[in-house]
Each structure stands twice: as structure tokens, then as C-alpha cells.
C-alpha positions as CSV (number, residue, x, y, z in Angstrom):
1,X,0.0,0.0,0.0
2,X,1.3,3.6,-0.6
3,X,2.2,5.6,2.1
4,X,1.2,8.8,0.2
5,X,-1.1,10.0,-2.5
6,X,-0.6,12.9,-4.9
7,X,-3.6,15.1,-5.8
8,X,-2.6,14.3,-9.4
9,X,-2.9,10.5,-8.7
10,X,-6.5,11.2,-6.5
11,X,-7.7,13.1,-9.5
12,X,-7.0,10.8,-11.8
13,X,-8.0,7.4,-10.2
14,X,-11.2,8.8,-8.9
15,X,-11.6,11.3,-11.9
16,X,-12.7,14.2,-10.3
17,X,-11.4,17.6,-10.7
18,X,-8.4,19.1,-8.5
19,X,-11.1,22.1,-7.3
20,X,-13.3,19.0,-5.8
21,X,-10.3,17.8,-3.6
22,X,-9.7,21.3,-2.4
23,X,-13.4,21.6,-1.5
24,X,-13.2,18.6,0.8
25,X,-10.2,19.5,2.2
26,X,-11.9,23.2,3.1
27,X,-14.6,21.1,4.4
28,X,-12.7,19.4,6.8
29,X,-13.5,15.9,5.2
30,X,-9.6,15.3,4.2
31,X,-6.6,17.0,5.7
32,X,-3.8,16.2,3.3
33,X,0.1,17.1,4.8
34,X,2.0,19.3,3.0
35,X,5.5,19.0,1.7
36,X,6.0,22.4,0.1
37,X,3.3,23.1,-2.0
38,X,2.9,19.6,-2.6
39,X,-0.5,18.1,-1.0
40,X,0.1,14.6,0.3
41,X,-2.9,12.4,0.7
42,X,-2.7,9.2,3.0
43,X,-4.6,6.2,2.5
44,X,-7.0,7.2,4.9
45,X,-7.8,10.8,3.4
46,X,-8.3,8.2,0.1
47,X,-10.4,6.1,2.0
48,X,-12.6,9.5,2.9
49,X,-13.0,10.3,-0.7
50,X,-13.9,6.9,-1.8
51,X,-16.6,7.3,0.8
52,X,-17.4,10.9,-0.4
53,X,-18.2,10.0,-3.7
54,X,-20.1,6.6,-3.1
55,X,-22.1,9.1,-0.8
56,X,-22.7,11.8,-3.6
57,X,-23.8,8.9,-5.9
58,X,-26.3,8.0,-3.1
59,X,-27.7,11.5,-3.2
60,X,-26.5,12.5,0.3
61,X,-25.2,15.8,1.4
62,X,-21.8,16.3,2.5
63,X,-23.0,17.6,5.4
64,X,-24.3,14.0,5.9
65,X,-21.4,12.6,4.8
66,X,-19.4,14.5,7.1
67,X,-21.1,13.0,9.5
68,X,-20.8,9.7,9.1
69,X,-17.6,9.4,8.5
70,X,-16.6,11.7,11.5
71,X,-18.6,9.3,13.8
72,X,-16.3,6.7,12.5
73,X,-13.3,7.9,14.9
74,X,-15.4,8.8,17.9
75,X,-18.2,7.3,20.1
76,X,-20.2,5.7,19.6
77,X,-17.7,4.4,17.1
78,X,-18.5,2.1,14.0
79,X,-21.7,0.8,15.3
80,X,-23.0,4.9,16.1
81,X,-21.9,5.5,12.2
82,X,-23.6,2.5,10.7
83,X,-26.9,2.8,12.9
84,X,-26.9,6.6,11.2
85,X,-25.9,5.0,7.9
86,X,-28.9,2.8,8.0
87,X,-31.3,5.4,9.4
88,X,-29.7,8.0,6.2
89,X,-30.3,4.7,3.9
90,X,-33.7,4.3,4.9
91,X,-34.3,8.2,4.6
92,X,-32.9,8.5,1.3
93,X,-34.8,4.8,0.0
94,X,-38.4,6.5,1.1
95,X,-37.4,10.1,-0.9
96,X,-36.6,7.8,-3.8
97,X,-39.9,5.6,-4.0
98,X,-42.0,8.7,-3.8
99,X,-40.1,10.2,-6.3
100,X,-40.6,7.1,-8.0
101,X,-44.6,7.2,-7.5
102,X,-44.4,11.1,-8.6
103,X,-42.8,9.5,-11.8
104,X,-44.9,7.0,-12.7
105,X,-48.3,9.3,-11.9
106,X,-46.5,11.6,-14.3
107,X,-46.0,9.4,-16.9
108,X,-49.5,7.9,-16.8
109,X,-50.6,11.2,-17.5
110,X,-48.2,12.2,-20.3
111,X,-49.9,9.1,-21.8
112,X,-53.0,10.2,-21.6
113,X,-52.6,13.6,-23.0
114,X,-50.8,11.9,-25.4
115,X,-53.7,9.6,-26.6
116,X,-55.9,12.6,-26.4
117,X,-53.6,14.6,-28.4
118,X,-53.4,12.0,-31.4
119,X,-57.1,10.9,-31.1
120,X,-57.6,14.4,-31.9
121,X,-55.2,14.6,-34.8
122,X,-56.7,11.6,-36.0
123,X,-60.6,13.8,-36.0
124,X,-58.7,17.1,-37.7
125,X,-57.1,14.5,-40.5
126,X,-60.4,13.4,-41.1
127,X,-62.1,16.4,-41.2
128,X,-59.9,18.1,-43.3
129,X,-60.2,14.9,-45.9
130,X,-64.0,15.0,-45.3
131,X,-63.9,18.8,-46.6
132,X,-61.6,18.6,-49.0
133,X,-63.3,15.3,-50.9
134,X,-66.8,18.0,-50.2
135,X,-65.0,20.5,-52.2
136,X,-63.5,18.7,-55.2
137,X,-66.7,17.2,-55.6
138,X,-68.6,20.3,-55.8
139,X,-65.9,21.6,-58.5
140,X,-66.7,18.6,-60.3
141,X,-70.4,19.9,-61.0
């Protein structure tokens, strides 16, 4: 295992952007060491991010995130951060089937309107054939 990770390597194998990391070290959710200029990022700060982003792609906030993996180090320890975890999961699970519900009710009625919308075409077309066939017959007399 390395010892230390470059923000150049971070950015790459995670590809995110070098203003992310910066973000998340303002944050306070990594605190890389400095050699110079240099930013040096331990396994543990990798760890973090890892974390950070599997969070993001959740749809938590890093406030949230923050959090959980804060509790991590203190009490109540890992079993505090996964009851939260769980309790966040569950959260986040119920905000996603309504959105879900809202989604499906949505497209029922985009299907509806829809069918409306072409059964109506289908009356105009008609019409306009109707009238036209009226008209070229009365020409014809």
C-alpha cells in the first residue's frame, strides 16, 4: 500500500477535478500534509473520498457525509456510524420511491394527453379529408 497519494494521482484514479479535492479539504473531510506546496494524501484521506463520492452517488449531502464518516473515529464508534448509515439509507430509500410514484403518476398522465392529443389529430385529418373530398366534388359539377 502507498504511504502517500498525490492530488494528481487522486484526480485521476477517482476522476474528479483538483477544485473538488480542495473543497473537501476546506470542508474538513480530508486533511492532506503538505510538503511544500505539494498536497500529500494518506490512504485514509483516500479512504474518505472513496466514501465521499459513493455518498454523492447516493444523493447524500456532504454535510451528511461529514457525519458519518466523522462518527467513525469517535463514540459511539463504527456501530453509532452504521446505525446513522442505515437510518440515512432508509431516509434516502423513502425520498426515492415517492419520487418514483411522482414519476410514474406523471408518466400515466403524459400518456393520456398523449392519446388525447393524437385521437384528436386523428378527428382534424379526417375532417380536413371529409372537406376537401366535399369540395373537389362540388368543383366537379
Amino acid at each position: 500500500m502507498q504511504r502517500y497519494y498525490t492530488i494528481t494521482q487522486l484526480t485521476q484514479e477517482f476522476d474528479i477535478t483538483t477544485r473538488t479535492l480542495r473543497f473537501y479539504e476546506a470542508q474538513g473531510l480530508v486533511s492532506p500534509t503538505r510538503r511544500g506546496r505539494q498536497r500529500l494524501y494518506t490512504p485514509g484521506d483516500r479512504t474518505r473520498i472513496k466514501l465521499i463520492l459513493r455518498g454523492k452517488r447516493l444523493g447524500f449531502s456532504l454535510n451528511e457525509i461529514k457525519e458519518m464518516i466523522e462518527m467513525y473515529g469517535s463514540a459511539p464508534g463504527e456501530t453509532g456510524q452504521l446505525r446513522l448509515l442505515l437510518d440515512r439509507i432508509a431516509a434516502r430509500r423513502a425520498e426515492l420511491l415517492e419520487k418514483q410514484r411522482d414519476i410514474e403518476l406523471t408518466l400515466v398522465e403524459l400518456d393520456d394527453v398523449e392519446a388525447g392529443a393524437k385521437a384528436r389529430m386523428v378527428e382534424l385529418e379526417t375532417g380536413a379529408d371529409q372537406l376537401s373530398g366535399a369540395v373537389a366534388n362540388s368543383e366537379d359539377k
